[in-house]
N, C-alpha and C positions, 0 to 999 in steps of 0.2 A: 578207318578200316582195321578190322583185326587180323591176325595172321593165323589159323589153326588147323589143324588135322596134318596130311598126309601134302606136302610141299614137294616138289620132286628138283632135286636140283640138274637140271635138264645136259644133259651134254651137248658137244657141237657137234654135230657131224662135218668130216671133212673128203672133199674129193680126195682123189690120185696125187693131184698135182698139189696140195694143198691147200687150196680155196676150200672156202667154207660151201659145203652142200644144202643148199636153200631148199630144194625139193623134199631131202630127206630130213632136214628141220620142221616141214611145216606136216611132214608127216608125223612126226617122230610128237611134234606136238598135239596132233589130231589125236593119237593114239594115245595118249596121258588122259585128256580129255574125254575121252571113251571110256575110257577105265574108271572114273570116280574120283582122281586127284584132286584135292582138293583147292592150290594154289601152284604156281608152278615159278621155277628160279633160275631163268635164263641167267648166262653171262658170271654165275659163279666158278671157284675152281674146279669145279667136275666139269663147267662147260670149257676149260682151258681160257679163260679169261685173258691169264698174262701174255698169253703170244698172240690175241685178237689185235688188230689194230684199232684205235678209236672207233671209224667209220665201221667196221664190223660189228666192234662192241654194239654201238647203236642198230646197227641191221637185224642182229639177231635177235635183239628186244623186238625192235618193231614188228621183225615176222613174228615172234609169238606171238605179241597183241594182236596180228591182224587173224591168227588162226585162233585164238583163243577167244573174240570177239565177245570180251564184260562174260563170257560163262563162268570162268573162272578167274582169279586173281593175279596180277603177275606181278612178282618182286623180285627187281632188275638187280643185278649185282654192279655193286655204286661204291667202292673201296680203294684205299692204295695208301702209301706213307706222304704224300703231298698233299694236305688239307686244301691248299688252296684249288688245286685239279679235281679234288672228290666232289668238292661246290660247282664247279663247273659243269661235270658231268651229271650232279644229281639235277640241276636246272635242263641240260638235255633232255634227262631220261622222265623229268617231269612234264617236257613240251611236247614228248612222244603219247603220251600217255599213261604211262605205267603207273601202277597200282599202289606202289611201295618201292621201298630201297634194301636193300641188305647191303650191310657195310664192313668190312674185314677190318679189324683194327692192325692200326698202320705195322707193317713187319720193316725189318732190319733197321731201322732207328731207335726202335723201343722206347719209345716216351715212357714219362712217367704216369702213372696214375692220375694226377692232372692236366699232364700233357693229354692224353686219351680223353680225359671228361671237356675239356677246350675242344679237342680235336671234332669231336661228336656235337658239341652244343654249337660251334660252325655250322658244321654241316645244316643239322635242323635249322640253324636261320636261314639257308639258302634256299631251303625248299619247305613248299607244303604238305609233299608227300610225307605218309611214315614213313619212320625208318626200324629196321628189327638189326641191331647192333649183331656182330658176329666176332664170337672171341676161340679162337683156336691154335695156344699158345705152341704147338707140336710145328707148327707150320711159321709162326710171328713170331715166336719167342716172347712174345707179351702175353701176359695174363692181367684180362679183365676182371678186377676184383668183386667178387659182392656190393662193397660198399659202394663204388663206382659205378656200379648197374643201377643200383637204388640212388644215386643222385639225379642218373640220367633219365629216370624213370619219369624223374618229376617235370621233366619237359615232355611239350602237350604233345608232340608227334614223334616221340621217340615211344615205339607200341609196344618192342620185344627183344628178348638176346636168343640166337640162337647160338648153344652153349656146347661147344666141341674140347672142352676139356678133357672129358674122360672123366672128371672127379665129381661121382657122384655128391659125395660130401658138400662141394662146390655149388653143386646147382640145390640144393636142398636150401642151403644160404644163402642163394639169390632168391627161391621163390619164399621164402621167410621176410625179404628183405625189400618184395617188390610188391603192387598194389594189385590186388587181383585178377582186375582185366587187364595185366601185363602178361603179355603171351611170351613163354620159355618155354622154348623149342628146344627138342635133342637134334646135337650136330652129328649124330654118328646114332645112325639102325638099332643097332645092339643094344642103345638106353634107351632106346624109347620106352620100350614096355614099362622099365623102374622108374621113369622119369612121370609117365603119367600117374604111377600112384602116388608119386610126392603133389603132384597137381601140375603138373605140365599139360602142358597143350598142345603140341603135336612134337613134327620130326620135317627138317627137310632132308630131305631122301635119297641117298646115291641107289639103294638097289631097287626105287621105285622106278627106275628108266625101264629093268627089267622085267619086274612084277608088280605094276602099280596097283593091279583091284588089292591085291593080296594086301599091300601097302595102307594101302586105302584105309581099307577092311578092319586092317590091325588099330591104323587111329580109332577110327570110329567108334572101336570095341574099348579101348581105352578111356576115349572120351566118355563114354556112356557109362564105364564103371564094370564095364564086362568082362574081367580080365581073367578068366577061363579062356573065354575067345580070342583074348589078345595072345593069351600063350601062349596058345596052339597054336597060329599062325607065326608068333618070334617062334617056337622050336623049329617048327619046319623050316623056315628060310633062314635061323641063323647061319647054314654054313652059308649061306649065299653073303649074307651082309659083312662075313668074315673075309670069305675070299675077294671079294671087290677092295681086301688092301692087303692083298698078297704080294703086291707092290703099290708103289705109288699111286695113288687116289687121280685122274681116269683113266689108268692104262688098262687095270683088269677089267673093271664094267664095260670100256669099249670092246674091249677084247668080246666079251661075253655078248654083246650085242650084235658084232659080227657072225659071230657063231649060232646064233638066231636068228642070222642075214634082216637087222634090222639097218645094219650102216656097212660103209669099210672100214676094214680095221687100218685105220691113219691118224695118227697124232704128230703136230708139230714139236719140234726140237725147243726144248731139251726133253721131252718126255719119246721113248720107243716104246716098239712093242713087246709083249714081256718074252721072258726068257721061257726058252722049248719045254721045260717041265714044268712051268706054273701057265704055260697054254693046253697042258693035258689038266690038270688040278680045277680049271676053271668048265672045259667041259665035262669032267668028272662031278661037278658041284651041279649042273646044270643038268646033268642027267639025272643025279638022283632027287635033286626037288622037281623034277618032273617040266624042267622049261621047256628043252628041246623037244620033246613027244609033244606037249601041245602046239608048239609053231609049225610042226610039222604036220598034224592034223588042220592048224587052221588054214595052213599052205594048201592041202588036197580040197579042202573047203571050197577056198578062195576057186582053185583054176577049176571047180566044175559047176 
């Protein structure tokens, strides 16, 4: 299976007390699905991964598969610095169901470059699912090299990287470097548009929680070669994909999603809620691409 277009890396929602919100998960998932997304990425760091417990991690995969039912794709987030725990859980999350694996390369040990190509060629013997390798050295302090993508390339279920470096340079040298039904994904909004003309293939998506058609849309148009259309829709919602790391990557999107009253706004420790002036910044962003005037229209919709 391949990985492409508009991925949304889905958040958790969480109640009051901090348990996880299963109602408004398998809403939050309906509404992805409505929208056009094209794959969706339960259990990554936008869903708050590290403070899930195991049995949650697994729940929240499951609900999305069971709301998602084969419409779309689902690639569970399967990661951590213990290779031998990632094989454990990618055999989980392959008895569950799931579609695919996204894997974070291991943080605070910082393997070497062979350490990472072992670390990964495990993993794929564990399971049969793909895997789409995930390198975002801002957060791991490792960086997945080019070369090391194009080794791992050559194993049969290893499908894709989705590449949150930042360096364009970088991913230009991955997709030189890898075989062409190898899907390289943008890890951050902002490159997607430049990432598709180098020949990427899509984006998994923090501010598609918020505007997935729009999200969608923008792949689509990049895929096709349409990139008039992609740019129009990156101009309009760059401030949006900017502000979602006005702090730490899911404090503002939850934020933003409360204010759409699509969840509560609660995150477990160590992550808060953001401070009193990037909670006006964030509804100032969302008013001027125009989010809140339509939830509020679909709101009067809805109750008549």
């Amino acid at each position: 299976m391949r990985f492409e277009g508009c991925g949304t890396a889905i958040v958790t929602p969480f109640q009051n007390d901090f348990s996880v919100d299963e109602e408004v998960l398998r809403k939050l998932v309906q509404r992805q699905i409505r929208a056009g997304v094209h794959f969706l990425v339960p259990c990554g760091t936008t869903g708050e991964n590290p403070t899930l417990t195991h049995k949650e991690h697994l729940r929240v995969v499951e609900i999305t598969l069971e709301e998602a039912k084969g419409r779309v794709p689902v690639l569970a987030g399967a990661g951590g610095y213990n290779t031998a725990d990632v094989m454990d859980l990618a055999r989980e999350l392959e008895a569950l169901g799931a579609d695919g694996l996204l894997s974070v390369t291991p943080y605070y040990n910082k393997p070497t470059q062979e350490g990472l190509y072992q670390h990964y060629r495990a993993i794929a013997g564990a399971t049969r699912l793909p895997i789409v390798l995930y390198n975002v050295p801002g957060r791991c302090a490792t960086n997945l090299e080019p070369a090391t993508v194009a080794r791992l390339a050559k194993i049969e279920n290893i499908v894709g990287v989705k590449e949150a470096s930042g360096n364009i340079g970088q991913m230009a040298a991955v997709l030189n470097a890898v075989p062409d039904n190898f899907s390289v994904l943008a890890g951050d909004d902002s490159v997607a548009l430049p990432l598709f003309s180098l020949g990427g293939k899509g984006v998994i998506s923090v501010a598609a929680n918020e505007v997935p058609r729009e999200m969608a849309r923008l792949c689509e148009c990049g895929l096709a070669g349409d990139f008039a259309g992609a740019r129009a829709i990156h101009r309009k919602y760059l401030p949006l994909m900017e502000i979602n790391f006005v702090e730490s990557n899911p404090i503002p999107v939850k934020a933003a999603m409360s204010l759409m009253g699509l969840l509560e706004p609660v995150w477990r420790l160590p992550l808060v809620a953001p401070k009193a002036e990037n909670w006006k910044k964030i509804r100032e962003v969302l008013e001027t691409v125009e989010v809140l005037e339509r939830v509020a229209v679909a709101a009067t919709s809805a109750a008549n």
